[in-house]
FILUMKOL-563553 format. One line per field, with one value per residue: residue number from 1; z, x, y of N, C-alpha, C, O in turn. Coordinates in nm, 4 decimals. Layout:
FILUMKOL-563553
i <- [NUM  ...]
n_zz <- [Z  ...]
n_xx <- [X  ...]
n_yy <- [Y  ...]
ca_zz <- [Z  ...]
ca_xx <- [X  ...]
ca_yy <- [Y  ...]
c_zz <- [Z  ...]
c_xx <- [X  ...]
c_yy <- [Y  ...]
o_zz <- [Z  ...]
o_xx <- [X  ...]
o_yy <- [Y  ...]
end
This chain:
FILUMKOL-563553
i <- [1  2  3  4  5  6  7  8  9  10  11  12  13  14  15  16  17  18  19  20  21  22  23  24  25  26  27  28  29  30  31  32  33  34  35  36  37  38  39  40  41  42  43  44  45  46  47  48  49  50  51  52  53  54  55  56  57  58  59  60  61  62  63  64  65  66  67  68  69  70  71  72]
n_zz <- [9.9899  9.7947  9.6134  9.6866  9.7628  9.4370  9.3285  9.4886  9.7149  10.0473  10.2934  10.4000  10.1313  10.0209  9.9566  10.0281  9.8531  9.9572  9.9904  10.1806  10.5363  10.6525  10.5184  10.3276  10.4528  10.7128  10.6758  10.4972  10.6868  10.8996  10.7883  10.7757  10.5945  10.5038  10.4859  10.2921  10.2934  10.0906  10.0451  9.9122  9.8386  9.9188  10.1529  10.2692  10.5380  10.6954  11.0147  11.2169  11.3980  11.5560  11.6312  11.3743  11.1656  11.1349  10.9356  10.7802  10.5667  10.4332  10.1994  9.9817  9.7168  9.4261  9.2875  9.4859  9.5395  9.4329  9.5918  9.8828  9.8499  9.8601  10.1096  10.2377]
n_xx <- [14.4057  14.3562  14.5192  14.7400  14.7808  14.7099  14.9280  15.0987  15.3092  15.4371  15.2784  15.4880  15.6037  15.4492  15.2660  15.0123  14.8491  14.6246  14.3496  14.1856  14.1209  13.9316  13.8325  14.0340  14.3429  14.2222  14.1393  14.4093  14.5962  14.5164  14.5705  14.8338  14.9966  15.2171  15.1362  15.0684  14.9236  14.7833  14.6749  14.5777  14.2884  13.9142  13.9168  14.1120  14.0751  14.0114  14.0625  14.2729  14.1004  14.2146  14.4531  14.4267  14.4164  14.6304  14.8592  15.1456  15.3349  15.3178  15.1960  15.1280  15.1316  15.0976  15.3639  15.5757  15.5660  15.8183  15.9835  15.9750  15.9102  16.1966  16.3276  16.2177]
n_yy <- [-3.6036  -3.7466  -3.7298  -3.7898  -4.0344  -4.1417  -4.0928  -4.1685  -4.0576  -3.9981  -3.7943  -3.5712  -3.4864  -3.3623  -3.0557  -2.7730  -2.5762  -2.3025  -2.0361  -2.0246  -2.0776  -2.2337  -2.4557  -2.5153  -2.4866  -2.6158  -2.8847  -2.9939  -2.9666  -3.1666  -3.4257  -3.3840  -3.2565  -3.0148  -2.6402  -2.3737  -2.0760  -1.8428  -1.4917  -1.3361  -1.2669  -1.2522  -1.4025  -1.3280  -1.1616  -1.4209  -1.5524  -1.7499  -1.9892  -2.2629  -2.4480  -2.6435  -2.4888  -2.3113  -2.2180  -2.3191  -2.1262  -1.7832  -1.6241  -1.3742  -1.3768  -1.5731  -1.5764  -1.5958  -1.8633  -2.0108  -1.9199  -2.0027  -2.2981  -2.3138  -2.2336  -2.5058]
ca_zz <- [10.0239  9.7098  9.5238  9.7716  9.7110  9.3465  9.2761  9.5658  9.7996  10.1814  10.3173  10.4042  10.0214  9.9534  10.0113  10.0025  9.8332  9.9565  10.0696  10.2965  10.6405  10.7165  10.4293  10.2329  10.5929  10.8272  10.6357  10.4673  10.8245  10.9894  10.7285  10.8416  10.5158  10.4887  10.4102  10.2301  10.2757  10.0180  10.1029  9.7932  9.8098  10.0194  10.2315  10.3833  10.6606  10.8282  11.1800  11.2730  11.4971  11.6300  11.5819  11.2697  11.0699  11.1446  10.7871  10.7558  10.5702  10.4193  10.0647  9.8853  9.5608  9.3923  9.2338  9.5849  9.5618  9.4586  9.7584  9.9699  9.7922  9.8655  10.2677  10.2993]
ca_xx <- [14.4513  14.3292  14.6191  14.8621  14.7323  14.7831  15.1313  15.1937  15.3824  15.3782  15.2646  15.6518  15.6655  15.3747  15.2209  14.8738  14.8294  14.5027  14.3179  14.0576  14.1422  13.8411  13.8741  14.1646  14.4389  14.2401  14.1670  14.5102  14.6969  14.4870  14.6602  14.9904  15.0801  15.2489  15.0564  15.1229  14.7952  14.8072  14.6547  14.5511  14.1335  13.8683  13.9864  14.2366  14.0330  13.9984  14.1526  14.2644  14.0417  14.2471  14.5400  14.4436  14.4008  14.7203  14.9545  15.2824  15.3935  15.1775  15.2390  14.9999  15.0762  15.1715  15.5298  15.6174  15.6009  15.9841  16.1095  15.8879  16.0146  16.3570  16.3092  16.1740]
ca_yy <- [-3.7360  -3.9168  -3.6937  -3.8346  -4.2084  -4.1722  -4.0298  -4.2550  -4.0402  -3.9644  -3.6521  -3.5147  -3.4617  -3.2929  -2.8948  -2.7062  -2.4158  -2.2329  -1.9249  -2.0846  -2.1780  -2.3524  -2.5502  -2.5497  -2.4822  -2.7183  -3.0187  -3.0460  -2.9992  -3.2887  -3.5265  -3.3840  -3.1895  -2.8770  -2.5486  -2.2216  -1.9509  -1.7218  -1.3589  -1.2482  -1.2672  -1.2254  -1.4507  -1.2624  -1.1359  -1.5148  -1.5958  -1.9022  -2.0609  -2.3992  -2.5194  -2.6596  -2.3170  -2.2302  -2.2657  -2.3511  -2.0457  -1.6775  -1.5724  -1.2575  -1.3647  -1.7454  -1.5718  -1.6549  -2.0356  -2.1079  -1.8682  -2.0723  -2.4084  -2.3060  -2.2442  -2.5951]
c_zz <- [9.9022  9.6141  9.5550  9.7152  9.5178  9.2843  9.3731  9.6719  9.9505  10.1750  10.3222  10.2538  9.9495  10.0736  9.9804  9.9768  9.8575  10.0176  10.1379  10.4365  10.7132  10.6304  10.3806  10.3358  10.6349  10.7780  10.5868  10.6367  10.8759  10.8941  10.7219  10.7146  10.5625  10.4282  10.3872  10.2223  10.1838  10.0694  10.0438  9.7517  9.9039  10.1274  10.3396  10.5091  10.7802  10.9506  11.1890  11.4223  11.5993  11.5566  11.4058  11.1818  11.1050  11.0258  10.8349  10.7514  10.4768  10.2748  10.0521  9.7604  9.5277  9.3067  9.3380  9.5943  9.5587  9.5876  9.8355  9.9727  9.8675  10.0209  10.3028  10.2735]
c_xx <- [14.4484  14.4979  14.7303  14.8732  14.8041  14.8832  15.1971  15.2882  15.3376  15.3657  15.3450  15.6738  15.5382  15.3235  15.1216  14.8763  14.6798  14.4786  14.2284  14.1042  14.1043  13.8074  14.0007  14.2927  14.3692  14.1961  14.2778  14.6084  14.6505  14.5270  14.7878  15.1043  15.0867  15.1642  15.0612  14.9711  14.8525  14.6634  14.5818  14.4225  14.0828  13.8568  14.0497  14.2360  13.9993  14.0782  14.1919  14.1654  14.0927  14.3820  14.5831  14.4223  14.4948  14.8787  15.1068  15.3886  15.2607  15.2689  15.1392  15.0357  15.1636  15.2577  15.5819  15.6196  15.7328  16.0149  16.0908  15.9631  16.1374  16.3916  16.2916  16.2714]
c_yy <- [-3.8276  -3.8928  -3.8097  -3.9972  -4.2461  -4.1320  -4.1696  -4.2626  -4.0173  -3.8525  -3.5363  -3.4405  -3.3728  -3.1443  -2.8671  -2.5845  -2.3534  -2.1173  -1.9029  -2.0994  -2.2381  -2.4576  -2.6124  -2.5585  -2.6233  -2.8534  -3.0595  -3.0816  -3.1252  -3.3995  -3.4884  -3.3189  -3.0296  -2.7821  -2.4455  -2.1504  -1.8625  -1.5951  -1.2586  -1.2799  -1.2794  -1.2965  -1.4119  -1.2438  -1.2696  -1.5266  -1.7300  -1.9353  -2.1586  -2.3931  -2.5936  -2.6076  -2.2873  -2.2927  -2.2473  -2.2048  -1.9744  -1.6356  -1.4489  -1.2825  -1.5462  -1.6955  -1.6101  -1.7662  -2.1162  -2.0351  -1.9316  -2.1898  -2.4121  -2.3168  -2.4040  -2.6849]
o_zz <- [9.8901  9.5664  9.4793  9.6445  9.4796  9.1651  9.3496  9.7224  9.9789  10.0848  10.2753  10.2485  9.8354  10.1953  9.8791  10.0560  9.7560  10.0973  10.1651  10.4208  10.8089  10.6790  10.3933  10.3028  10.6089  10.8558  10.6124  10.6776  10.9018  10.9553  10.6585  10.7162  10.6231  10.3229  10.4928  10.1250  10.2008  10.1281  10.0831  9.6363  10.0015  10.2113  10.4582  10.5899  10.8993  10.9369  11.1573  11.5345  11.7121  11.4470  11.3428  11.0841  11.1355  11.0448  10.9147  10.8354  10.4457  10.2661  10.1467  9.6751  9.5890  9.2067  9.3055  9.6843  9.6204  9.6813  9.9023  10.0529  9.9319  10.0583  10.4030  10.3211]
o_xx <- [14.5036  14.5696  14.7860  14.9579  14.8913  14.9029  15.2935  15.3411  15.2179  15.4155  15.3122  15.7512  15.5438  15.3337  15.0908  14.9003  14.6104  14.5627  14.1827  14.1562  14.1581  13.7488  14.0493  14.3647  14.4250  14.2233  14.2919  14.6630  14.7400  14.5028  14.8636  15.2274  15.0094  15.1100  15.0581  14.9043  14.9634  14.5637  14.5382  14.4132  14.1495  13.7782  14.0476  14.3236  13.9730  14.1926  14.1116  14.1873  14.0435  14.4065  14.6886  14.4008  14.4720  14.9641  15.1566  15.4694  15.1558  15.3911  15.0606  14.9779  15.2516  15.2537  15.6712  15.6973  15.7673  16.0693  16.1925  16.0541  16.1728  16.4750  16.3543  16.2650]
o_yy <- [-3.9370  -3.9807  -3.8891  -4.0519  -4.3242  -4.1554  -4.2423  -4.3617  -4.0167  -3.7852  -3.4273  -3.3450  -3.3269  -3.1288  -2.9299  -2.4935  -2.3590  -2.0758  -1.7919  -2.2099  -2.2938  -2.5544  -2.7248  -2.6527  -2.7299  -2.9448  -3.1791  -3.1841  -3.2056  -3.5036  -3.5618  -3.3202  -2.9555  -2.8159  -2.3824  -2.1855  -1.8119  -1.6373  -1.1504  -1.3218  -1.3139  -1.2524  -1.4447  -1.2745  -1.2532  -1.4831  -1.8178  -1.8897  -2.1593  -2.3425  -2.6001  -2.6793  -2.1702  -2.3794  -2.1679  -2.1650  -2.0308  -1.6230  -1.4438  -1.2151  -1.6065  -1.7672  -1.6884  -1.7982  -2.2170  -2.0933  -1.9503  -2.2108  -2.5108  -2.3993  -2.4383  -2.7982]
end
């Protein structure tokens, strides 16, 4: 959020890249940004729990970020 604050933009324009989804998934979703899980560490094995662990879109590696980009 503070990112958001200083660039200055709304949420619509910004994305989360993480491989948490009790961190890095469900705190970005409850401020209403978009979220890309990547796949690629021990991570992998989490579940979503709620609603708000559940990402946007699933990568396994960050060369995937423009294809991603490009969908949205």
């Amino acid at each position: 959020m503070q990112a958001m604050n200083a660039i200055n933009h709304a949420s619509k324009y910004c994305i989360m890249i993480g491989d948490r989804l009790d961190t890095d998934i469900r705190t970005t979703n409850k401020v209403g940004i978009k979220t890309i899980r990547t796949t690629n560490s021990l991570f992998k094995i989490q579940e979503p729990i709620d609603k708000f662990e559940l990402h946007s879109y699933t990568i396994s590696s960050l060369t995937e970020i423009p294809k991603v980009l490009n969908m949205i």
